[in-house]
PyMOL Python script that loads the backbone (N, CA, C, O; Angstrom):
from pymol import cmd

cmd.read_pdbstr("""\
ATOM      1  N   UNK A   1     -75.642   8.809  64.856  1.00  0.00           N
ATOM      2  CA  UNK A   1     -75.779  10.181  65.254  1.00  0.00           C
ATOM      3  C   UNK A   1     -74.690  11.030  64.594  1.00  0.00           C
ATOM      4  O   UNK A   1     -75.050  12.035  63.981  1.00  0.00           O
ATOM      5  N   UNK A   2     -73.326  10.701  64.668  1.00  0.00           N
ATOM      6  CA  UNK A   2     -72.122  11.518  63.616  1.00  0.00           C
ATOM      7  C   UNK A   2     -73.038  11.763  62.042  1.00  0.00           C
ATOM      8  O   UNK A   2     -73.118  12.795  61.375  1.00  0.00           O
ATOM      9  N   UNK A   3     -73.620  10.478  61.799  1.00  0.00           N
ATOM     10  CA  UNK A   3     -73.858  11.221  60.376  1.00  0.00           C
ATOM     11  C   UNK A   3     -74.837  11.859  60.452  1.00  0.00           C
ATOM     12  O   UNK A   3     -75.038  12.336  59.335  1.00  0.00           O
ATOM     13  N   UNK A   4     -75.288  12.040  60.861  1.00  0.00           N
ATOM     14  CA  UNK A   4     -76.903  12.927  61.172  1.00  0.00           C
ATOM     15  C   UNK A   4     -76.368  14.558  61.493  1.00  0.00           C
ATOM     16  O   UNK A   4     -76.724  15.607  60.956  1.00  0.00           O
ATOM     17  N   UNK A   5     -75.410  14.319  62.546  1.00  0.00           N
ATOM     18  CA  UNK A   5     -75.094  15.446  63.057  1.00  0.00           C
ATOM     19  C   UNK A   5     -74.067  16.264  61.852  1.00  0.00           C
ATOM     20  O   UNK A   5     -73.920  17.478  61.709  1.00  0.00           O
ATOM     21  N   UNK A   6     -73.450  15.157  61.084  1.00  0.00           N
ATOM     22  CA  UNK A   6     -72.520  15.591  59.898  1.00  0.00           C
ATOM     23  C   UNK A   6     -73.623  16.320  58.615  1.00  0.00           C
ATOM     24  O   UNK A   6     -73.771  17.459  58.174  1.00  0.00           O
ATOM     25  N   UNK A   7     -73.991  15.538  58.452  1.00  0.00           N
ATOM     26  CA  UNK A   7     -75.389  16.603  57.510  1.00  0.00           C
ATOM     27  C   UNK A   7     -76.132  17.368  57.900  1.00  0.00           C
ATOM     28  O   UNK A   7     -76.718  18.113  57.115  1.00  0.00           O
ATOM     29  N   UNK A   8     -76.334  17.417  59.231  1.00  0.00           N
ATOM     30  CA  UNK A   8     -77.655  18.324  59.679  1.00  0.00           C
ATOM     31  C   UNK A   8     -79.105  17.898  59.367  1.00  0.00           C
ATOM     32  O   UNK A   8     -79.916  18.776  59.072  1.00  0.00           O
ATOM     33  N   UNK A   9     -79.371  16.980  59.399  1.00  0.00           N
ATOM     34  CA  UNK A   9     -80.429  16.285  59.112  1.00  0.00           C
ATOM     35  C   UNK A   9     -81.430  15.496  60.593  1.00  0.00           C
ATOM     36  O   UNK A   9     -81.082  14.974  61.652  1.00  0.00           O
ATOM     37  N   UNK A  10     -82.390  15.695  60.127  1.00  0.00           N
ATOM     38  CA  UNK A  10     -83.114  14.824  61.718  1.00  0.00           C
ATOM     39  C   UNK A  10     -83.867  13.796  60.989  1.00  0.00           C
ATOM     40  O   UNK A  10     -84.476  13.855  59.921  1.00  0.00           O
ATOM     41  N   UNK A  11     -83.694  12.921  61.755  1.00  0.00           N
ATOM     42  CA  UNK A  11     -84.045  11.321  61.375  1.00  0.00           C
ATOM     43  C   UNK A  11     -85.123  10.985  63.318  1.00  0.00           C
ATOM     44  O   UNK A  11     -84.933  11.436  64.448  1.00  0.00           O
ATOM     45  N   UNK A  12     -86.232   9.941  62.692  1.00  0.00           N
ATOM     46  CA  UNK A  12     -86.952   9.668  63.510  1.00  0.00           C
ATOM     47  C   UNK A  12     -86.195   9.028  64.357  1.00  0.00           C
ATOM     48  O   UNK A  12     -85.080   8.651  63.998  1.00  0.00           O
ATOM     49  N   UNK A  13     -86.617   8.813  65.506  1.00  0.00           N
ATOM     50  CA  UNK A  13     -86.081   7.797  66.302  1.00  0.00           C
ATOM     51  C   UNK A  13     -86.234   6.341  66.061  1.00  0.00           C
ATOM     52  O   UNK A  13     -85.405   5.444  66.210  1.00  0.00           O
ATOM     53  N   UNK A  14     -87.466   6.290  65.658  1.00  0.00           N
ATOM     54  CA  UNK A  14     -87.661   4.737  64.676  1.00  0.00           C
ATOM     55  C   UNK A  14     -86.544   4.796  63.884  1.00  0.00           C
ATOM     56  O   UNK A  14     -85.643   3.980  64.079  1.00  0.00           O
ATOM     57  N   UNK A  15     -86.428   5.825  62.817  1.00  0.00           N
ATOM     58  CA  UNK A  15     -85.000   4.969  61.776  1.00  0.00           C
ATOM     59  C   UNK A  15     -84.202   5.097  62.531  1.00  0.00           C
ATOM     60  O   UNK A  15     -84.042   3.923  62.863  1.00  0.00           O
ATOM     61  N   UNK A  16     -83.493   5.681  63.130  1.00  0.00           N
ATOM     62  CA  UNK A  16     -82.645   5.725  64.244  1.00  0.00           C
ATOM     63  C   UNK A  16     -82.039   4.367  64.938  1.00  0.00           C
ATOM     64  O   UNK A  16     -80.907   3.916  64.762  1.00  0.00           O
ATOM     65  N   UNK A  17     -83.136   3.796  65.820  1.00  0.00           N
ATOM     66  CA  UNK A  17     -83.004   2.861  66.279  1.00  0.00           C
ATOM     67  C   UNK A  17     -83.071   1.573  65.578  1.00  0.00           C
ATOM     68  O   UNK A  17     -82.597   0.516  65.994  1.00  0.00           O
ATOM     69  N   UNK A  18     -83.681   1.749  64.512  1.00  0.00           N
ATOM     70  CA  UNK A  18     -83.961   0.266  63.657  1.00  0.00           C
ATOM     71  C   UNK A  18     -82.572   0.319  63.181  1.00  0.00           C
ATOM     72  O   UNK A  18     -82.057  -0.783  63.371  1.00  0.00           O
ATOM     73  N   UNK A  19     -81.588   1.318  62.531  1.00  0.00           N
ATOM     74  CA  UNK A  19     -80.492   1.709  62.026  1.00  0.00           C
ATOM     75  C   UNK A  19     -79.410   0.993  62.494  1.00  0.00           C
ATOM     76  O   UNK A  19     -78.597   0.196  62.026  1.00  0.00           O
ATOM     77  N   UNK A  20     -79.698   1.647  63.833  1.00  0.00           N
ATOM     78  CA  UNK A  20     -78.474   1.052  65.350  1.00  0.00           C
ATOM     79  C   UNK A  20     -78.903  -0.614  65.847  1.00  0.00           C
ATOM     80  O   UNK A  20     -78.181  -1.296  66.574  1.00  0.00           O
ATOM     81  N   UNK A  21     -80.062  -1.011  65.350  1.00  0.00           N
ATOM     82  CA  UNK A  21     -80.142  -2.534  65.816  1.00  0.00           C
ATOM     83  C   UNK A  21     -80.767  -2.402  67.252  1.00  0.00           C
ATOM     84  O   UNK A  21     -81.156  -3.402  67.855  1.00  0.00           O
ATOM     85  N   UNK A  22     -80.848  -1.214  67.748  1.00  0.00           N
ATOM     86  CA  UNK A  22     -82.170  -1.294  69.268  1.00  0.00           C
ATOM     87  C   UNK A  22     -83.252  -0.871  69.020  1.00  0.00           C
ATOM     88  O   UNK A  22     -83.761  -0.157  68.156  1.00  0.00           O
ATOM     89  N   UNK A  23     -83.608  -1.497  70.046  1.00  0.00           N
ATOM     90  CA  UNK A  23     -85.535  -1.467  70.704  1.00  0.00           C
ATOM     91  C   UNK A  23     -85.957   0.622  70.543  1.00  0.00           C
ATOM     92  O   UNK A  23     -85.213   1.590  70.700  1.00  0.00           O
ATOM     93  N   UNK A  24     -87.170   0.547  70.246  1.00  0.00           N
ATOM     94  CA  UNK A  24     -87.171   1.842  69.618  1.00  0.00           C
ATOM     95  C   UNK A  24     -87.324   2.736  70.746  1.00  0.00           C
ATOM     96  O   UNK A  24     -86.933   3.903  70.731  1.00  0.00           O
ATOM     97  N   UNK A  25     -87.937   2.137  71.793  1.00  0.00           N
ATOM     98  CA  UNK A  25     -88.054   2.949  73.213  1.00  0.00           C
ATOM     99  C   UNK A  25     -86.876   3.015  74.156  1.00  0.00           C
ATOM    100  O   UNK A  25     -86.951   3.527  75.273  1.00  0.00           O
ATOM    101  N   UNK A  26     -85.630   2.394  73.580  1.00  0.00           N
ATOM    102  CA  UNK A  26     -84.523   2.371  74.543  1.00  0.00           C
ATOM    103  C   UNK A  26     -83.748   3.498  74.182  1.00  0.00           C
ATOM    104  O   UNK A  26     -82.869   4.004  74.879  1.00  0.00           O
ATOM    105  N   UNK A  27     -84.236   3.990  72.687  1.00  0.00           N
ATOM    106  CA  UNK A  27     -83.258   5.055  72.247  1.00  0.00           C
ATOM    107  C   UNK A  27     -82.954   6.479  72.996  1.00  0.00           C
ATOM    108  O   UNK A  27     -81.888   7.094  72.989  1.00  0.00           O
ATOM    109  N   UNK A  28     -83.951   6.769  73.521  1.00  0.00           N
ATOM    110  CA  UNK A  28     -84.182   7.420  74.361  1.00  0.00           C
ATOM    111  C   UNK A  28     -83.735   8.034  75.850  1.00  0.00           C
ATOM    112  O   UNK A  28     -83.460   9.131  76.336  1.00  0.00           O
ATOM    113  N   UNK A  29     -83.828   6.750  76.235  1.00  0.00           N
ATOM    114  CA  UNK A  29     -82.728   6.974  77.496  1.00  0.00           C
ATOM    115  C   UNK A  29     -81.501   6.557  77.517  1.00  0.00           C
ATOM    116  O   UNK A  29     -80.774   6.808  78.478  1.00  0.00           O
ATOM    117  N   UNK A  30     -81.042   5.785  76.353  1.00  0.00           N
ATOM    118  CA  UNK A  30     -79.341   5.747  76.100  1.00  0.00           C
ATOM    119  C   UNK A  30     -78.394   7.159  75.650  1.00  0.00           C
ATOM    120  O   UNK A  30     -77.169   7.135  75.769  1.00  0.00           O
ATOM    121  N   UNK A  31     -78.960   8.094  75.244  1.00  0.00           N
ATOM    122  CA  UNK A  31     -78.248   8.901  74.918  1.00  0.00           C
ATOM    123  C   UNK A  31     -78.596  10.402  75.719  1.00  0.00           C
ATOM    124  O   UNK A  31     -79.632  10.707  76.310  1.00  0.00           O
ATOM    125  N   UNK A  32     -77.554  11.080  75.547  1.00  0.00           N
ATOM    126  CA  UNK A  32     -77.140  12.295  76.215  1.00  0.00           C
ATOM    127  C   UNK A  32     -77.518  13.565  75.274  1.00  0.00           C
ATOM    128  O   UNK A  32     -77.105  13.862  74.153  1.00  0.00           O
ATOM    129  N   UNK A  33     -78.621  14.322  76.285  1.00  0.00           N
ATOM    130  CA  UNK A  33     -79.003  15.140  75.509  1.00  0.00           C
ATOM    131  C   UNK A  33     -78.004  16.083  75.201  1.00  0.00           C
ATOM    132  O   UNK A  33     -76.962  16.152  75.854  1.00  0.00           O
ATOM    133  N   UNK A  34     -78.279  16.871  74.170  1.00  0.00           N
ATOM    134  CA  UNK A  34     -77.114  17.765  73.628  1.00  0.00           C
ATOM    135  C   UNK A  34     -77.311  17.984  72.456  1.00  0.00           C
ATOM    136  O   UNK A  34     -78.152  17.249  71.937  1.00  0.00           O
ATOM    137  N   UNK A  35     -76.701  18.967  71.627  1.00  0.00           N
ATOM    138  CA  UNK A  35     -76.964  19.246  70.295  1.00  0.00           C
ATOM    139  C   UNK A  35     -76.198  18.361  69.163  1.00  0.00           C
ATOM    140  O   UNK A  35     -76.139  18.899  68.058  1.00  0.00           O
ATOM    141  N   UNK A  36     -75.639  17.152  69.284  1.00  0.00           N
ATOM    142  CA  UNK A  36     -75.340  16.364  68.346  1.00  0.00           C
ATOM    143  C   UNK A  36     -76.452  15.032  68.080  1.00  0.00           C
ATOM    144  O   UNK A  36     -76.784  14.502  67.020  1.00  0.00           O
ATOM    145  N   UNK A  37     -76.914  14.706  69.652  1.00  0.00           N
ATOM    146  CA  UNK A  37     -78.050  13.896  69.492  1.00  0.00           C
ATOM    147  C   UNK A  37     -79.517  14.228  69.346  1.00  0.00           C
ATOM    148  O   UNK A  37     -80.547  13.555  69.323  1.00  0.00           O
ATOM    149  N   UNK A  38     -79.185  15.713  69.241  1.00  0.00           N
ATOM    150  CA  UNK A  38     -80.860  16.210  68.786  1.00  0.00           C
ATOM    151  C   UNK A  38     -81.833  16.028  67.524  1.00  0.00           C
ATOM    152  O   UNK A  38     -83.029  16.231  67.318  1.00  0.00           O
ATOM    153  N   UNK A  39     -80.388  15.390  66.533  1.00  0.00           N
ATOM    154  CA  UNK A  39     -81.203  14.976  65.390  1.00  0.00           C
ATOM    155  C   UNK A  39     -81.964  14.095  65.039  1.00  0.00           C
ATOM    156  O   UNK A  39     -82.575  14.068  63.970  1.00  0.00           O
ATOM    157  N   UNK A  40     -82.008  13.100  66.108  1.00  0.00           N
ATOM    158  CA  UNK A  40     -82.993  12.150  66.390  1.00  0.00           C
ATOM    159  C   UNK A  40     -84.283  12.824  66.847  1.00  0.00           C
ATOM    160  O   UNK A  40     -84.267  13.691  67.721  1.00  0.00           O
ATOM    161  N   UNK A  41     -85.339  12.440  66.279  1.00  0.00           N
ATOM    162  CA  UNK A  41     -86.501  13.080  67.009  1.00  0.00           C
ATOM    163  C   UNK A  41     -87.360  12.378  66.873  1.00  0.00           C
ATOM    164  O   UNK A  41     -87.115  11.179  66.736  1.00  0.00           O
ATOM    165  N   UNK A  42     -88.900  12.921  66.855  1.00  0.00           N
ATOM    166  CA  UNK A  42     -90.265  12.365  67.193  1.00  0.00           C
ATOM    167  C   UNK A  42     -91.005  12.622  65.978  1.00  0.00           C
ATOM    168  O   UNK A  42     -90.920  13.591  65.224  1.00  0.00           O
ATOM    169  N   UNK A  43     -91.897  11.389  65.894  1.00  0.00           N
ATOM    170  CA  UNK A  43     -92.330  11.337  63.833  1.00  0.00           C
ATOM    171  C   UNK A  43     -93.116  12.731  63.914  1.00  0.00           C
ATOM    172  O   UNK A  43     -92.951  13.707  63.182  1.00  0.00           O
ATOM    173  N   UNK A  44     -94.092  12.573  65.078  1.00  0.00           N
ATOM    174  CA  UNK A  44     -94.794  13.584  64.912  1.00  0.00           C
ATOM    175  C   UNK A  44     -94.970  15.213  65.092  1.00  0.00           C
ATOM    176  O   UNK A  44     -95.843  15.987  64.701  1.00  0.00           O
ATOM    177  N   UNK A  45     -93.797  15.391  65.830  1.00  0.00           N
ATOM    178  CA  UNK A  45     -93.633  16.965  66.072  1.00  0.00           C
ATOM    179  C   UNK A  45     -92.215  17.333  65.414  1.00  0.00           C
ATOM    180  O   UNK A  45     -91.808  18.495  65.446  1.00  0.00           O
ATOM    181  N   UNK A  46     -91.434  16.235  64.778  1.00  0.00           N
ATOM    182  CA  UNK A  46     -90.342  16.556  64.515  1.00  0.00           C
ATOM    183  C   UNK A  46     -89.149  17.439  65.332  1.00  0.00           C
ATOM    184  O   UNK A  46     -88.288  18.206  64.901  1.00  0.00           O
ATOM    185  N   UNK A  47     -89.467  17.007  66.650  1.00  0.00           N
ATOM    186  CA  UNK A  47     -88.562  17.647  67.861  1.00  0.00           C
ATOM    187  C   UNK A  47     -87.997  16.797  68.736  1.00  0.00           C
ATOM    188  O   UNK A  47     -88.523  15.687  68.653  1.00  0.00           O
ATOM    189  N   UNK A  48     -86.937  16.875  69.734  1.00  0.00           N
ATOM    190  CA  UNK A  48     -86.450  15.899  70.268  1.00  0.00           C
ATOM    191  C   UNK A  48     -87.843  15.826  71.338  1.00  0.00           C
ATOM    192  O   UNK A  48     -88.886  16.480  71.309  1.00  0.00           O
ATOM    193  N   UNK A  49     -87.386  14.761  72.263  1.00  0.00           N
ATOM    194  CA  UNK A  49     -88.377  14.633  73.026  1.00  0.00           C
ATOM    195  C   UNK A  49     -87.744  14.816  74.613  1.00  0.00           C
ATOM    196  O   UNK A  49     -86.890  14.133  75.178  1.00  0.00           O
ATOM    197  N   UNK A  50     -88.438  15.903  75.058  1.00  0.00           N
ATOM    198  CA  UNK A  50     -88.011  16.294  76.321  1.00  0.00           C
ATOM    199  C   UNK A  50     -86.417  17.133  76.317  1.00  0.00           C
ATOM    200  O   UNK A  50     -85.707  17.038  77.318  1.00  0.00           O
ATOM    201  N   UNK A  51     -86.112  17.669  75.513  1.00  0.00           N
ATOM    202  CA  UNK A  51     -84.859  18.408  74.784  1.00  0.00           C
ATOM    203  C   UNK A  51     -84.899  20.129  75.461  1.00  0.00           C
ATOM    204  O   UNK A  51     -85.939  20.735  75.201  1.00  0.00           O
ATOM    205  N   UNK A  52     -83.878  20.865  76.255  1.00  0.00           N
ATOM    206  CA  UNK A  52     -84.391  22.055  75.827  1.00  0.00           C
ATOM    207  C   UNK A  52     -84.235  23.204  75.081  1.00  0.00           C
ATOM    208  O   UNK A  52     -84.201  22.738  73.942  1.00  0.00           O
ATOM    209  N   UNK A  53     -84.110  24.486  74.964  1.00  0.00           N
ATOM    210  CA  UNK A  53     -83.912  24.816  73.633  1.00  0.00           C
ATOM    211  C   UNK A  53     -82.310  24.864  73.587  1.00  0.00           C
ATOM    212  O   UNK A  53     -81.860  25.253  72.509  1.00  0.00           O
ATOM    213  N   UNK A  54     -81.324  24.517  74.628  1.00  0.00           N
ATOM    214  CA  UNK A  54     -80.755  25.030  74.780  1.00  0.00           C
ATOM    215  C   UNK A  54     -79.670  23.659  74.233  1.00  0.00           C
ATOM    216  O   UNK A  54     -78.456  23.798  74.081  1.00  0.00           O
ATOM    217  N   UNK A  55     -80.325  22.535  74.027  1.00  0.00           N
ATOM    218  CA  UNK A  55     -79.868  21.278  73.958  1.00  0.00           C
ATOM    219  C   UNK A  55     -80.154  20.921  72.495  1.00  0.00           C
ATOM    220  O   UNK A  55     -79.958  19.789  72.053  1.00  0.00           O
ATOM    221  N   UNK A  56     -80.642  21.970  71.741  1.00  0.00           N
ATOM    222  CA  UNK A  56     -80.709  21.105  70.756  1.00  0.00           C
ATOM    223  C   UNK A  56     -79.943  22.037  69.390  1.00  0.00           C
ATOM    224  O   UNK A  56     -79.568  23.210  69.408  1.00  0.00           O
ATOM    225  N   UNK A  57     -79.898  21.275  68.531  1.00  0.00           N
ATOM    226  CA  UNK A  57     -79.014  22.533  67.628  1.00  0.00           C
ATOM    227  C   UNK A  57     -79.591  23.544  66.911  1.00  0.00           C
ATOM    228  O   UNK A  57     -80.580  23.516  66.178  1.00  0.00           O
ATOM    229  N   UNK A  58     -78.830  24.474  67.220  1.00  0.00           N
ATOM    230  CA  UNK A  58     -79.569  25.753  66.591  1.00  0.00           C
ATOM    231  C   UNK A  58     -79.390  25.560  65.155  1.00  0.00           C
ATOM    232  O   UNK A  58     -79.598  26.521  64.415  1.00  0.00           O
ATOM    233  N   UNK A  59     -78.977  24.276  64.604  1.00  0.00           N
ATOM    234  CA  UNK A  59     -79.343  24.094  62.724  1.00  0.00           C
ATOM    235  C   UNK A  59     -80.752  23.448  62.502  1.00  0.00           C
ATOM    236  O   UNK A  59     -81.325  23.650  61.432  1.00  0.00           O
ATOM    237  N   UNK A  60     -81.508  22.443  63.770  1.00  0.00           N
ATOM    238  CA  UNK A  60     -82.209  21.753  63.578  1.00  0.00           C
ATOM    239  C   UNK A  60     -83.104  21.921  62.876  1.00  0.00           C
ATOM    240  O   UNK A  60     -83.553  20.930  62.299  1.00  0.00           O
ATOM    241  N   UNK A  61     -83.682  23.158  62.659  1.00  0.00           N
ATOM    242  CA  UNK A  61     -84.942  23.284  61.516  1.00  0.00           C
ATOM    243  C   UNK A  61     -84.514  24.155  60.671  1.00  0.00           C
ATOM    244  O   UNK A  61     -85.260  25.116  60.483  1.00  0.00           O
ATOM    245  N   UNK A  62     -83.195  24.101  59.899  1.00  0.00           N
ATOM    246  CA  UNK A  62     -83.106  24.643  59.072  1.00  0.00           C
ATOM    247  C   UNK A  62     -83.624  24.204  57.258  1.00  0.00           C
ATOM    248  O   UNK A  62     -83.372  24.592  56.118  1.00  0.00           O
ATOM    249  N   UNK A  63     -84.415  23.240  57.902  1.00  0.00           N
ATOM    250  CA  UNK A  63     -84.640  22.178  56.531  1.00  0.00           C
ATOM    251  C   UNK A  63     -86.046  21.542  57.146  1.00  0.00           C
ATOM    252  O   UNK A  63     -85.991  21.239  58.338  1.00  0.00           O
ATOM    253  N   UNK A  64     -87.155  21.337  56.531  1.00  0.00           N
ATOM    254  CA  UNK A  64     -88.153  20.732  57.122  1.00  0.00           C
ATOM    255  C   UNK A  64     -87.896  18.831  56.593  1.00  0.00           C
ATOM    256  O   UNK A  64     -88.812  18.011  56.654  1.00  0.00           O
ATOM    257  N   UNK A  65     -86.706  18.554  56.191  1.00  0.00           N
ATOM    258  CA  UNK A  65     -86.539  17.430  55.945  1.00  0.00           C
ATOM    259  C   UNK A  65     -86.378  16.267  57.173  1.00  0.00           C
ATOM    260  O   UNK A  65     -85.600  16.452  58.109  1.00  0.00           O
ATOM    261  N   UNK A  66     -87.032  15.311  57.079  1.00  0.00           N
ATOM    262  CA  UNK A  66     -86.964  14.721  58.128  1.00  0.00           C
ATOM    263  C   UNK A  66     -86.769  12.947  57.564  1.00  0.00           C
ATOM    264  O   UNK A  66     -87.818  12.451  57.152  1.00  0.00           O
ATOM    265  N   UNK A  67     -85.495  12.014  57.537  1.00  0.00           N
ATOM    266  CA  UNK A  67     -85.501  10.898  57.330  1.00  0.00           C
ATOM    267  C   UNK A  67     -86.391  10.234  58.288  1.00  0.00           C
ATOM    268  O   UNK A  67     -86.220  10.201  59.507  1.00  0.00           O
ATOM    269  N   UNK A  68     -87.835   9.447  57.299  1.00  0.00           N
ATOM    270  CA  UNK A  68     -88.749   8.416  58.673  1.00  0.00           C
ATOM    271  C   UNK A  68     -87.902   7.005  58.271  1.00  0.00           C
ATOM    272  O   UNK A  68     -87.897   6.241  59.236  1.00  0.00           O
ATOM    273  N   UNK A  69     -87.256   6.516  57.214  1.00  0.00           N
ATOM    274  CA  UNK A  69     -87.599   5.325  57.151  1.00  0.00           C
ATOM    275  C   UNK A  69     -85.954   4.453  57.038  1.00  0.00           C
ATOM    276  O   UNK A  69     -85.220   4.812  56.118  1.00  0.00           O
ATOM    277  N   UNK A  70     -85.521   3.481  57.869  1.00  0.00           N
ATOM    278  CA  UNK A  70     -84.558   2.607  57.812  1.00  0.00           C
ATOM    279  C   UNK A  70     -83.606   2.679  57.313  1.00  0.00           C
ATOM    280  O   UNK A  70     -82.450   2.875  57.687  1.00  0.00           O
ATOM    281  N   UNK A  71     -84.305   2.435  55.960  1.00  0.00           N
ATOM    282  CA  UNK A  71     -83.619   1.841  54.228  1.00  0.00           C
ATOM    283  C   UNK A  71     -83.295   3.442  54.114  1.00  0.00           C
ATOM    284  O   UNK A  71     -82.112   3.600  54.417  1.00  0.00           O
ATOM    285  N   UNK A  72     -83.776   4.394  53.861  1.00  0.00           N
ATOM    286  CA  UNK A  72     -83.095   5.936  53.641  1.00  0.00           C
ATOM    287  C   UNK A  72     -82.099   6.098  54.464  1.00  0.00           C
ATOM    288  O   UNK A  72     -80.921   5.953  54.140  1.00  0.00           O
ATOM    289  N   UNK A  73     -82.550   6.449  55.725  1.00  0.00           N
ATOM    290  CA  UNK A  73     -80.942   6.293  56.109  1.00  0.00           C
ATOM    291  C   UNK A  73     -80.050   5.506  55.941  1.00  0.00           C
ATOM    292  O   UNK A  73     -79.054   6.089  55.514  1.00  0.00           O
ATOM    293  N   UNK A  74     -79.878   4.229  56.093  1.00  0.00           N
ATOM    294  CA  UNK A  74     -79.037   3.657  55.638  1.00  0.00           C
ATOM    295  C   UNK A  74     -78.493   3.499  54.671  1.00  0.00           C
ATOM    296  O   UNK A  74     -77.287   3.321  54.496  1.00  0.00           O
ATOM    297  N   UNK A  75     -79.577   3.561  53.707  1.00  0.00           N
ATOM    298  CA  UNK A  75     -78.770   4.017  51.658  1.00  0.00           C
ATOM    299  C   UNK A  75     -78.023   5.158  52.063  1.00  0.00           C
ATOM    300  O   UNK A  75     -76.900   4.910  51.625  1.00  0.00           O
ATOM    301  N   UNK A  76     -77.966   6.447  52.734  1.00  0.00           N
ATOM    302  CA  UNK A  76     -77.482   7.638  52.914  1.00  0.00           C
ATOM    303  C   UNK A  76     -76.229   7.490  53.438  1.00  0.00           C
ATOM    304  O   UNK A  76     -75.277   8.252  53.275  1.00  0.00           O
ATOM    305  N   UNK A  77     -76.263   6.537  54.037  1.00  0.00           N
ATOM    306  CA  UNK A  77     -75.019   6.471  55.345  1.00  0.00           C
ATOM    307  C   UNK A  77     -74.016   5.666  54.602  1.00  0.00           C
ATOM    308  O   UNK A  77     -72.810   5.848  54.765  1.00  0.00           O
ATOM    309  N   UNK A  78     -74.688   4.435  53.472  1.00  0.00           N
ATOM    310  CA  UNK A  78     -73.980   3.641  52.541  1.00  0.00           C
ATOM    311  C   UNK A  78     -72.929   4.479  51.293  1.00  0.00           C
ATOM    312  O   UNK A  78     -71.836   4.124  50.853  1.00  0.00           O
ATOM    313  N   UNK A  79     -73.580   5.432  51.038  1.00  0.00           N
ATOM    314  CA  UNK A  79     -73.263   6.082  49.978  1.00  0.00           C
ATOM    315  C   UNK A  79     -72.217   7.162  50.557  1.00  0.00           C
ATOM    316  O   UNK A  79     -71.380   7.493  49.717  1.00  0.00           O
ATOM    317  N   UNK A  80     -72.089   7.772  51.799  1.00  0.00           N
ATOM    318  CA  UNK A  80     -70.878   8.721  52.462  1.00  0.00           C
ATOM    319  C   UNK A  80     -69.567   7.332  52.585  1.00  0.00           C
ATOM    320  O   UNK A  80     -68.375   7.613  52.462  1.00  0.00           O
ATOM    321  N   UNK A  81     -70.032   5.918  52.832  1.00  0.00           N
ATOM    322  CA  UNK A  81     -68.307   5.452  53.121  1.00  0.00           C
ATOM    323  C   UNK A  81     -68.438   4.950  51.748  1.00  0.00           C
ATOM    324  O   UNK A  81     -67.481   4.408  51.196  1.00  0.00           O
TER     325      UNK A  81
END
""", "prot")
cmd.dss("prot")
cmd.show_as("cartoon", "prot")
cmd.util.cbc("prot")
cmd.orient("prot")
């Protein structure tokens, strides 16, 4: 979530969780809504899920870019250290 929140970027919750090594439905209720974990979202609406506007960052759609897949984030995250 730091690097997500460090770029401004939203990444699915699938890469997300495959990323972090958990179950893809646990991601969800482990974390605290707020505008650093809002960059995690949902493949298909590209929004957090159950978020309100007030919780999520007012950068979030400043980019219709959205990381879906594992290996991207993680090449991404490889290449900042």
């Amino acid at each position: 979530m730091d690097f997500l929140d460090r770029h401004r970027t939203r990444a699915t919750y699938r890469a997300v969780a495959d990323a972090a090594g958990v179950p893809h439905r646990s991601l969800g209720g482990v974390r605290e809504r707020c505008w650093k974990t809002s960059w995690a979202v949902n493949a298909n609406t590209g929004e957090p899920t159950d978020y309100t506007e007030q919780q999520k960052n007012p950068d979030l759609r400043r980019t219709d870019e959205i990381i879906t897949s594992v290996d991207d984030l993680i090449r991404r995250m490889k290449r900042e250290s």
